[in-house]
Backbone as CSV, one residue per row, in Angstrom:
resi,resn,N_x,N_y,N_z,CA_x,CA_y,CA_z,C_x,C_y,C_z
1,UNK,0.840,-1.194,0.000,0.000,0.000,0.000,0.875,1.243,0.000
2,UNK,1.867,0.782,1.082,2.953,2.037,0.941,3.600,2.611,-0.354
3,UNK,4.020,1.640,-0.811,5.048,1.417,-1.947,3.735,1.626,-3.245
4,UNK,2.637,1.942,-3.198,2.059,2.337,-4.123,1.365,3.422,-4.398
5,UNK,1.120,4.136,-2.796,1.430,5.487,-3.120,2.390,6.549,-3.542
6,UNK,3.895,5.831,-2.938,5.292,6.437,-3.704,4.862,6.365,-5.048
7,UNK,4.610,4.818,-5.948,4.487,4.998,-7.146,4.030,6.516,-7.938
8,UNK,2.968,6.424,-7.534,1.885,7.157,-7.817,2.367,8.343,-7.947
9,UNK,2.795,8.636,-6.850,3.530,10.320,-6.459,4.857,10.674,-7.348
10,UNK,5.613,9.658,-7.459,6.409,9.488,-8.345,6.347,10.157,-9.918
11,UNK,4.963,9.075,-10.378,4.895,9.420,-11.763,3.996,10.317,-11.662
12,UNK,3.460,11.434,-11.245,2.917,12.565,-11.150,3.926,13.351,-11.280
13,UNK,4.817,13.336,-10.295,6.322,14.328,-10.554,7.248,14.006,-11.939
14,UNK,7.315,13.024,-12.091,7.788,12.455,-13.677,6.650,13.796,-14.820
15,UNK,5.369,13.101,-14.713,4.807,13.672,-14.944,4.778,15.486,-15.794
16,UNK,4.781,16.583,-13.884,4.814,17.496,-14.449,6.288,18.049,-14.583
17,UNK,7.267,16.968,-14.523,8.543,17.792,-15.087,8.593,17.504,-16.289
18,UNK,8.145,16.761,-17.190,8.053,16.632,-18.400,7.257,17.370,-18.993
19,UNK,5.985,17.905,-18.442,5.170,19.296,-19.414,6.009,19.989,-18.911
20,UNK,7.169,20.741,-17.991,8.165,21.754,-17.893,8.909,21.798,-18.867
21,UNK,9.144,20.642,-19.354,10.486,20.626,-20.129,9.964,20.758,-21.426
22,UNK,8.955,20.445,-22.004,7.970,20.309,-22.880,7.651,22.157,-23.358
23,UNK,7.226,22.940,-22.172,7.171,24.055,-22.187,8.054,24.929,-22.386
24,UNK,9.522,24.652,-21.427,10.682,25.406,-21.636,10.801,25.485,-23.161
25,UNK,11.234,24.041,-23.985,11.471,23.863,-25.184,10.491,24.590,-26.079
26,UNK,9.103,24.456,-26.207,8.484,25.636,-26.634,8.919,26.676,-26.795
27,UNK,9.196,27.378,-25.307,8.997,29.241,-25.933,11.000,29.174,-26.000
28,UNK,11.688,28.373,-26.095,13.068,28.393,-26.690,13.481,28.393,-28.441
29,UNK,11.853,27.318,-28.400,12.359,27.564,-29.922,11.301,28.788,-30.412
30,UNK,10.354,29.088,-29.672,9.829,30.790,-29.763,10.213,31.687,-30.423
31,UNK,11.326,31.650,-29.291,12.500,32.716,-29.005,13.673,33.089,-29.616
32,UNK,14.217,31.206,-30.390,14.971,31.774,-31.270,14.788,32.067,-32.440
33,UNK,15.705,33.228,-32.858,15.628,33.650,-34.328,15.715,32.587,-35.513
34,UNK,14.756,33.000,-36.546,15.334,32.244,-37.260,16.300,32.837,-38.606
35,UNK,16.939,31.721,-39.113,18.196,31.791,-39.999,17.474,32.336,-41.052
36,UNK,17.938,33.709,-41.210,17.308,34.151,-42.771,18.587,34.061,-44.178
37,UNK,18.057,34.120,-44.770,18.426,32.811,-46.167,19.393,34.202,-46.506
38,UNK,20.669,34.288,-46.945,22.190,34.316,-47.301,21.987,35.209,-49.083
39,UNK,21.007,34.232,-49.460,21.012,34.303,-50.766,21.044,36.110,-51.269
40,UNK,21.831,36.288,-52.250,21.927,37.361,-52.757,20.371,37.744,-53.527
41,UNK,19.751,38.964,-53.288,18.349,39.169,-53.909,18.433,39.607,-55.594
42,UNK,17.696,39.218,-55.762,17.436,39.459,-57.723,16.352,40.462,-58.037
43,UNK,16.552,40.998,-59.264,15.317,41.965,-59.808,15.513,41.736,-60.949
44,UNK,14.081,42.343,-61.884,14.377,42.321,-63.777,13.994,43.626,-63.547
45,UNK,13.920,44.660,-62.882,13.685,46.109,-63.200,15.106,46.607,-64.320
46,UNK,14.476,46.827,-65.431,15.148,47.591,-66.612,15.949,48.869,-66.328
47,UNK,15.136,49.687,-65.739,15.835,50.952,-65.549,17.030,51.044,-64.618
48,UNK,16.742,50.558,-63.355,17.725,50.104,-62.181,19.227,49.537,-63.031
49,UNK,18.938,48.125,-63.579,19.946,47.412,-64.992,20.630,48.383,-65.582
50,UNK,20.270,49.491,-66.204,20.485,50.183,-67.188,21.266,51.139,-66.525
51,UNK,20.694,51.582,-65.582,21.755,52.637,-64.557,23.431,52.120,-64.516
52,UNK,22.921,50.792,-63.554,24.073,50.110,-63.339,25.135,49.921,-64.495
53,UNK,24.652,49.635,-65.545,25.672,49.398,-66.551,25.945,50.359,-66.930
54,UNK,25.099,51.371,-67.479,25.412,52.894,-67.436,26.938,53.620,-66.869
55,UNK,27.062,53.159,-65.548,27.818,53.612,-64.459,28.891,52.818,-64.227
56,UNK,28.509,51.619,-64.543,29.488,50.435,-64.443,30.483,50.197,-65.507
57,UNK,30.601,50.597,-66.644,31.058,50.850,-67.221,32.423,51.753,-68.183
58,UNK,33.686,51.320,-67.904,34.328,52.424,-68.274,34.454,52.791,-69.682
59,UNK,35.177,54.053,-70.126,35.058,54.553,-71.136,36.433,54.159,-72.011
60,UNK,37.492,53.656,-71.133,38.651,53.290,-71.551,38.917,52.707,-69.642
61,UNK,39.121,51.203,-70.623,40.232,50.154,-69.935,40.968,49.236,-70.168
62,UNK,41.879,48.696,-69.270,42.492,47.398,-69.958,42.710,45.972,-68.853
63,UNK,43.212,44.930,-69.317,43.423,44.075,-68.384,43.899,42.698,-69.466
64,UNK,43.337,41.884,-68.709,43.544,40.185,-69.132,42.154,39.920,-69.965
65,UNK,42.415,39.163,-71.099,40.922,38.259,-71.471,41.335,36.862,-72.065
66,UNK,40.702,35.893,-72.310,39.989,35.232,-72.707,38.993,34.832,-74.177
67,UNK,39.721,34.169,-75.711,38.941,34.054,-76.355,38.249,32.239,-76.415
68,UNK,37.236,32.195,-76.423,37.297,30.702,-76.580,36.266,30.733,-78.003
69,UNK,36.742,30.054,-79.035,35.800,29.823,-80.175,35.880,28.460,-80.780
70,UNK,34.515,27.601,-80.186,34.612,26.201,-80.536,35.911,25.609,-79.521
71,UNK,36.462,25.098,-80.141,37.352,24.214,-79.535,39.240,24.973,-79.217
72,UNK,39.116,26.359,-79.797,40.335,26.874,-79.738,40.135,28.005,-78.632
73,UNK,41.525,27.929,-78.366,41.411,29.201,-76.910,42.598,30.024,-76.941
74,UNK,42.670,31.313,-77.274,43.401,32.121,-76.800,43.367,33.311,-75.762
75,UNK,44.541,33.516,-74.973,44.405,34.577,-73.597,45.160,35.921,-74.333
76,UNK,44.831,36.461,-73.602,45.654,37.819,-74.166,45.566,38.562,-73.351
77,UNK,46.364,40.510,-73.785,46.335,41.517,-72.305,45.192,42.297,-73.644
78,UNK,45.059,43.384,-73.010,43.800,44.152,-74.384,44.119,45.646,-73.500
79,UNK,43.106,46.525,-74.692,42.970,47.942,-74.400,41.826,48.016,-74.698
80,UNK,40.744,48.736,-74.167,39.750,48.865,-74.866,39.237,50.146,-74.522
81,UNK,38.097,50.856,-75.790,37.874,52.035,-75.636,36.282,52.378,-75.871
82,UNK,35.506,52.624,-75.149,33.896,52.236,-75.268,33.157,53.721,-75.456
83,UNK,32.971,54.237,-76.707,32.544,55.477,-76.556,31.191,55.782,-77.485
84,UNK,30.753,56.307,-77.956,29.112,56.880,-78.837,28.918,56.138,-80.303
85,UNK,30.120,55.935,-80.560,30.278,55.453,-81.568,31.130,53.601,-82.071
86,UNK,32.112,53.582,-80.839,32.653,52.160,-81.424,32.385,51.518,-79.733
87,UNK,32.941,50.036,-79.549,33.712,49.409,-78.832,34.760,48.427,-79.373
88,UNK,35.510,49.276,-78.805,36.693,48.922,-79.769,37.850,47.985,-78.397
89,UNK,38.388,46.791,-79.105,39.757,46.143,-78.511,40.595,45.895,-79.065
90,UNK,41.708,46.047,-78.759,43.471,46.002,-79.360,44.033,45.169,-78.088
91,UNK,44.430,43.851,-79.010,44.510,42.224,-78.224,45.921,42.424,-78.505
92,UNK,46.083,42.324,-77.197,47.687,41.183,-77.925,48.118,40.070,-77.423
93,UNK,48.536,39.186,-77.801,48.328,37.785,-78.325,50.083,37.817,-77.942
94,UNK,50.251,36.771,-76.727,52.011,36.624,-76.742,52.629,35.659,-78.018
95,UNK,53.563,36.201,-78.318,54.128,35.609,-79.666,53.590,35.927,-81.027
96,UNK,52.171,36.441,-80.530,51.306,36.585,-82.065,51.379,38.004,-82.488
97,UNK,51.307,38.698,-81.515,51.549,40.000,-81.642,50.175,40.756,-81.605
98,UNK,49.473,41.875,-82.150,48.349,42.748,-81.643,47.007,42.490,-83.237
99,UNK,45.680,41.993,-82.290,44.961,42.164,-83.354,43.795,43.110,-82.563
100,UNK,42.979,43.539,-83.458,42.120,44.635,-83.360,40.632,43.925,-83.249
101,UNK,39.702,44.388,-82.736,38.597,43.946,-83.012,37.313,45.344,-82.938
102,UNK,36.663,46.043,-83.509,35.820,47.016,-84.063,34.343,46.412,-83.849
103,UNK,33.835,46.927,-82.980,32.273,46.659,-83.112,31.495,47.907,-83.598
104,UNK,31.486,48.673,-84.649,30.594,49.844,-84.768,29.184,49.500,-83.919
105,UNK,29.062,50.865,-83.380,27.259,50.806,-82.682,26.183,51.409,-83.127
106,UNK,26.498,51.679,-84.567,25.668,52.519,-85.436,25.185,51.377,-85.795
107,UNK,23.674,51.532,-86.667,23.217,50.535,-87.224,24.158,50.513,-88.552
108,UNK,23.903,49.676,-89.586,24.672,49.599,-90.893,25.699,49.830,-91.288
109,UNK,26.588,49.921,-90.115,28.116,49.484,-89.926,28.599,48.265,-89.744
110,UNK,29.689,47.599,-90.622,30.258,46.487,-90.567,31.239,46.327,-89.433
111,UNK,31.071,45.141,-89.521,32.469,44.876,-88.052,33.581,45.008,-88.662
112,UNK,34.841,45.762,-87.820,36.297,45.656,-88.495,36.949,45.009,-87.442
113,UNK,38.588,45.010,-87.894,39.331,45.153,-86.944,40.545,43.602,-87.557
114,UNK,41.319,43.092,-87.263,42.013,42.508,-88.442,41.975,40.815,-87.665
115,UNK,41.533,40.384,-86.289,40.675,39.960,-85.724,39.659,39.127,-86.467
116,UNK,38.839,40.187,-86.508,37.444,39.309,-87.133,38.015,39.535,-88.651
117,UNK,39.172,40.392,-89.418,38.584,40.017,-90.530,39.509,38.475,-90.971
118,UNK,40.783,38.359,-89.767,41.098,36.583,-90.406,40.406,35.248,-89.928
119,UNK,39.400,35.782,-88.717,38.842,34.659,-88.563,37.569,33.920,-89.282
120,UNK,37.059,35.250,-90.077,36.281,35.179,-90.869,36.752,34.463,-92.589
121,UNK,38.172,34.844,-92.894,38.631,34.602,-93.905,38.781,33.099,-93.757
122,UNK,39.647,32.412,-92.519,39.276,31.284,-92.632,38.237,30.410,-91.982
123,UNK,37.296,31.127,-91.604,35.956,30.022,-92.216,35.092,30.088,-93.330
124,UNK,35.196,31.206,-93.990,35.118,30.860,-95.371,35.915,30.120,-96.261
125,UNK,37.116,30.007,-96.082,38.148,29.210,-96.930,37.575,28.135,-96.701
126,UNK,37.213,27.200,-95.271,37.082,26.003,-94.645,35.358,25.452,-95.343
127,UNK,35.013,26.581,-95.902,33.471,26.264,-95.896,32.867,26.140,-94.956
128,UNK,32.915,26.888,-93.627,32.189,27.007,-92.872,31.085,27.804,-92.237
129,UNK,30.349,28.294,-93.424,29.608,29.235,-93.873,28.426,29.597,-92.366
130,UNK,28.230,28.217,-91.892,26.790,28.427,-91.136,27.823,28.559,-89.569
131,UNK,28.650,28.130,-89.323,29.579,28.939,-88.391,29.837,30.458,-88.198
132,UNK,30.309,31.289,-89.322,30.296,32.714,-90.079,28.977,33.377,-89.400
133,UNK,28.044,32.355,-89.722,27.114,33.230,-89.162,26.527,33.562,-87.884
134,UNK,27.044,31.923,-87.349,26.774,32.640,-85.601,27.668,33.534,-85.413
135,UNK,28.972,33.161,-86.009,29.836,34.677,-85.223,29.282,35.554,-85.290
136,UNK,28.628,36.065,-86.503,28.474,37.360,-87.162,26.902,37.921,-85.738
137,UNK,26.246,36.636,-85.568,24.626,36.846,-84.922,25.636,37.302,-83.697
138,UNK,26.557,36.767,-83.175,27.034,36.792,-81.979,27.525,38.035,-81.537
139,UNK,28.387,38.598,-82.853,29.010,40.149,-82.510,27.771,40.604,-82.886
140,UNK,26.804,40.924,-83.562,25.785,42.057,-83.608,24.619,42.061,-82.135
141,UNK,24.973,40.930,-81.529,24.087,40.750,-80.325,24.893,41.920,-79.333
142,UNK,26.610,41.790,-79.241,27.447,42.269,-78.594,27.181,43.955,-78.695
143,UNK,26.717,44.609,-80.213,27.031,45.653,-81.230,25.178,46.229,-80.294
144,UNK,24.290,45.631,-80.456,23.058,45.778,-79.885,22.920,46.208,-78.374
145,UNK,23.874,45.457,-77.638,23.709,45.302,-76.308,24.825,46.343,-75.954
146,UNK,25.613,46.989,-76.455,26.623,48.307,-76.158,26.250,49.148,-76.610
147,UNK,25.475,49.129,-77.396,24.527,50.437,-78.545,23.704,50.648,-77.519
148,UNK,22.338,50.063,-76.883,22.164,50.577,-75.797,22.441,50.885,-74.488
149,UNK,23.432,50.427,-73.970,23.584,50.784,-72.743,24.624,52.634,-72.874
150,UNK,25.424,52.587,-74.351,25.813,54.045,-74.258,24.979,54.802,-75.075
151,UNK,24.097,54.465,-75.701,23.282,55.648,-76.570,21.965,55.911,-75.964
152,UNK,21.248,55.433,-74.969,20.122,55.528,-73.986,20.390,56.382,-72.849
153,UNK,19.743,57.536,-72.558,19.527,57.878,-71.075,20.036,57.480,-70.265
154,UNK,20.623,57.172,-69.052,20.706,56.579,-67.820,19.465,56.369,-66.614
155,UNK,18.964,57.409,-67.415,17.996,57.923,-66.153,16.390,57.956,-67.048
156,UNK,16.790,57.026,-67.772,14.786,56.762,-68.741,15.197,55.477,-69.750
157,UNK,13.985,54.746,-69.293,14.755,53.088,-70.153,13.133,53.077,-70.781
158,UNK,12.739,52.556,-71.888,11.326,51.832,-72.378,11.616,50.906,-73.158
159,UNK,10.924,50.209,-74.189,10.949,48.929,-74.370,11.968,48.422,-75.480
160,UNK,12.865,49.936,-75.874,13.862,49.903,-76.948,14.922,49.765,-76.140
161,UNK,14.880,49.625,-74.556,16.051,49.511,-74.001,16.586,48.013,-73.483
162,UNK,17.418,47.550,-73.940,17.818,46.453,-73.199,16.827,45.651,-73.617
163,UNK,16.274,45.325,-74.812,15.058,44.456,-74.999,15.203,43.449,-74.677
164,UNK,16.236,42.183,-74.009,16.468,41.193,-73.888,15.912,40.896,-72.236
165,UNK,16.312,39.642,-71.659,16.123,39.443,-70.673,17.353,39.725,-69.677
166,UNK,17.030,40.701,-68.318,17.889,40.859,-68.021,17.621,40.722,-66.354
167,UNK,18.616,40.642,-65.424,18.483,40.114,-64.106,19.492,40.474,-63.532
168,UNK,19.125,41.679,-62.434,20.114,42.125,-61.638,20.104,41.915,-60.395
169,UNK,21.550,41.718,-59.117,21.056,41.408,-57.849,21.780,42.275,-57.088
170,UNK,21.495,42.202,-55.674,21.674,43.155,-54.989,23.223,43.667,-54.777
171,UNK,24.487,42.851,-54.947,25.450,43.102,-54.922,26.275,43.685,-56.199
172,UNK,25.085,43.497,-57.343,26.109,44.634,-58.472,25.707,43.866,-59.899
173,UNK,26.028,42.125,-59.637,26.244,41.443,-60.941,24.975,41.637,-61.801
174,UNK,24.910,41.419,-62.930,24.046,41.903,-64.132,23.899,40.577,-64.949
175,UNK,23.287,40.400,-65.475,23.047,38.934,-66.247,21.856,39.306,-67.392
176,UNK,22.282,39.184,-68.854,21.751,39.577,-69.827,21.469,38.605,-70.661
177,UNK,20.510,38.586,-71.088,19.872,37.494,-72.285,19.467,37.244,-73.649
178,UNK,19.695,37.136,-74.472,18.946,37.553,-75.726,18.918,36.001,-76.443
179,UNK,17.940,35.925,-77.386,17.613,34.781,-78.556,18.627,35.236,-79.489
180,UNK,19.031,34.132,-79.860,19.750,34.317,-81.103,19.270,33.643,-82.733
181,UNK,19.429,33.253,-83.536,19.199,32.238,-84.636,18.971,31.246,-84.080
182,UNK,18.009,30.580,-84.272,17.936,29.125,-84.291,18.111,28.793,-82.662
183,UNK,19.342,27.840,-82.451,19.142,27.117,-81.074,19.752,28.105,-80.301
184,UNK,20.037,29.034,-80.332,21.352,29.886,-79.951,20.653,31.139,-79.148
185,UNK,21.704,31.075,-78.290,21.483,32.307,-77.255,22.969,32.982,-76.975
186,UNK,22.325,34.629,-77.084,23.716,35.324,-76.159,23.115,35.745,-74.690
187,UNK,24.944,36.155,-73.753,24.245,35.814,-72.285,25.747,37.243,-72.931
188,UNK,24.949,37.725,-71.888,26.219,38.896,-70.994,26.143,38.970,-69.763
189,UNK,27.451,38.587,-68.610,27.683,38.539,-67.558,28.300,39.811,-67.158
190,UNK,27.686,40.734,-66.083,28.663,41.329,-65.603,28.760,41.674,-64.117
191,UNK,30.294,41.620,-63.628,30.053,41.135,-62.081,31.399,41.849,-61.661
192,UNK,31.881,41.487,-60.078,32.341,42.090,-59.412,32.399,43.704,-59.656
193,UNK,31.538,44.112,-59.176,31.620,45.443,-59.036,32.262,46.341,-58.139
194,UNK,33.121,46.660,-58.063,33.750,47.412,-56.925,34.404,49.170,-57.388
195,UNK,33.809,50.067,-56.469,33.831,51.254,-56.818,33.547,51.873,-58.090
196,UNK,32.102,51.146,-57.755,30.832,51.695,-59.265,31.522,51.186,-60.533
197,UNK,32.332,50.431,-60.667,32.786,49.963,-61.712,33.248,47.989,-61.635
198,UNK,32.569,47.592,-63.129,32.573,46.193,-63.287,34.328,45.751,-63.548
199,UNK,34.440,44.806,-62.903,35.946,44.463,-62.581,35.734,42.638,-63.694
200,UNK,34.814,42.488,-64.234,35.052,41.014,-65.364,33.172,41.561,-65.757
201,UNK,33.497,41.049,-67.106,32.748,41.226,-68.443,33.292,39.238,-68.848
202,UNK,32.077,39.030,-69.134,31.902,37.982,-69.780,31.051,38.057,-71.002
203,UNK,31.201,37.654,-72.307,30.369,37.721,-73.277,30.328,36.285,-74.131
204,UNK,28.677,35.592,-73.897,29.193,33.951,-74.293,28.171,33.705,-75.336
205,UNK,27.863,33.195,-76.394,27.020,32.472,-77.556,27.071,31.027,-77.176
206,UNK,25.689,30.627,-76.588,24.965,29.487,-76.414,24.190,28.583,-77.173
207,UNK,24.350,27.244,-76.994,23.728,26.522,-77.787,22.722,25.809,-77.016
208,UNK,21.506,26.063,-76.890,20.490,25.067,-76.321,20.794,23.344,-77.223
209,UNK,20.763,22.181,-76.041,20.783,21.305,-76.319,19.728,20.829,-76.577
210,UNK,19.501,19.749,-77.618,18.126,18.901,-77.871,17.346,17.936,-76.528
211,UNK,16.614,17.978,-76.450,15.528,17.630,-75.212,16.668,17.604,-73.917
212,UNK,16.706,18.698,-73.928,17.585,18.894,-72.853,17.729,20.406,-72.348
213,UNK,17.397,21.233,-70.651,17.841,22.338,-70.493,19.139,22.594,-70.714
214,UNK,20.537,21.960,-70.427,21.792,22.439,-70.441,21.902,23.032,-71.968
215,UNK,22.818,23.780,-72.012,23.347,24.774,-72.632,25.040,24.700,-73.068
216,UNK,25.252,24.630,-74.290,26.916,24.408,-74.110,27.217,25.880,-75.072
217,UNK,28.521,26.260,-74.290,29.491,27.221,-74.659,29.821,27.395,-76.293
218,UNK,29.287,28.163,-76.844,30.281,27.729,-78.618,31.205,29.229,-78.544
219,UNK,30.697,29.814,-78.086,32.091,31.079,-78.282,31.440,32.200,-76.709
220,UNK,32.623,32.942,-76.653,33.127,33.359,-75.185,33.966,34.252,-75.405
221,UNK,33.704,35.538,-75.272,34.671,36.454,-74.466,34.936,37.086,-73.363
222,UNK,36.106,36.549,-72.605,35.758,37.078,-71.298,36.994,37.849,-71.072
223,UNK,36.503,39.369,-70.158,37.641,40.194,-70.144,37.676,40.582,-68.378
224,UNK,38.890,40.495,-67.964,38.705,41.235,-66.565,39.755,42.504,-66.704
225,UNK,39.268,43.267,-66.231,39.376,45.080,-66.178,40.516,45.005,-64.984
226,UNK,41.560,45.005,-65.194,43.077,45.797,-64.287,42.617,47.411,-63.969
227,UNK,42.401,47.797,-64.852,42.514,49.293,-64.453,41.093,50.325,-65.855
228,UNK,40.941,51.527,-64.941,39.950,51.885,-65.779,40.343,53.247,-65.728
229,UNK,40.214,54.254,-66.847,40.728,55.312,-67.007,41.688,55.718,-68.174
230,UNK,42.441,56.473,-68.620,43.425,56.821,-69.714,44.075,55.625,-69.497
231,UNK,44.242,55.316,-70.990,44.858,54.562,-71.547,46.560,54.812,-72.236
């Protein structure tokens, strides 16, 4: 009889220390904060985009780049000069010595520069006619997408601006989109931003794969900016 009222009393105290502990744990996890998500924030606001590149942008710089076309790759140092009328680069190529590359941003201007005009010479020699032409879709995507960001406002964008798809996030980087011919897409990357100015430019021509989202690389220019100012 004894020994079964201890029981009793026992698991009553078992009992309410377990709704204590039950409770504590409640308003603990109440109480703590929770982990808000790291992730860098995104926007497609046009005008905001347009600023940024606007600003982000120098008028003369130089540094290191990057050509990749198809299966060949060359690095080089460059100069480049981005003004109302061209974007212009002067490559040089170790051992090869300096080629030019000319994007006029006028409409019905041809591309120059000695660059595109031998890489063009030999894929025509090669018969590689339908190659020729992504390049060609590829630099006028390039010729489109620098035509507006220096011949537009900074401060007024509408639907002639930046017509492509574009996606900016809170730390600076820029991400640009456009259709190209057929399976093909151009992407313009632009990122590390530090002191209102983009420190790497990426410029890539995409190939959508058949029943498939991935995407493979067919040509790439990528430049990172050393320094911005007189040249």
């Amino acid at each position: 009889m004894y020994k079964s009222k201890r029981t009793r009393r026992n698991s009553q105290l078992y009992r309410k220390a377990g709704l204590c502990a039950l409770a504590c744990f409640t308003l603990i996890s109440c109480a703590t904060p929770k982990k808000t998500s790291t992730s860098t924030k995104a926007s497609t606001d046009k005008v905001t985009a347009h600023k940024l590149l606007s600003s982000g942008l120098c008028k003369e710089f130089k540094g290191r780049g990057r050509l990749n076309f198809g299966k060949k790759q060359e690095r080089f140092t460059y100069n480049a000069i981005f003004n109302k009328e061209t974007f212009s680069l002067a490559i040089d190529v170790p051992f090869k010595g300096q080629e030019t590359l000319i994007l006029p941003l006028a409409t019905g201007k041809k591309v120059e520069g000695t660059l595109y005009k031998k890489i063009s010479k030999n894929l025509v020699a090669a018969n590689h006619l339908r190659t020729k032409n992504i390049l060609d879709n590829f630099l006028m995507q390039n010729r489109l997408l620098f035509s507006d960001i220096r011949n537009v406002d900074s401060n007024y964008c509408d639907d002639k601006c930046l017509p492509g798809k574009v996606t900016h996030f809170s730390d600076g980087k820029l991400v640009y989109s456009k259709q190209m011919s057929g399976p093909f897409e151009f992407k313009a990357e632009f990122s590390r931003l530090v002191a209102n100015e983009y420190k790497v430019i990426q410029l890539h021509g995409l190939r959508k794969l058949k029943n498939s989202q991935k995407k493979q690389r067919v040509l790439a220019l990528d430049l990172i900016v050393d320094s911005c100012g007189s040249i």
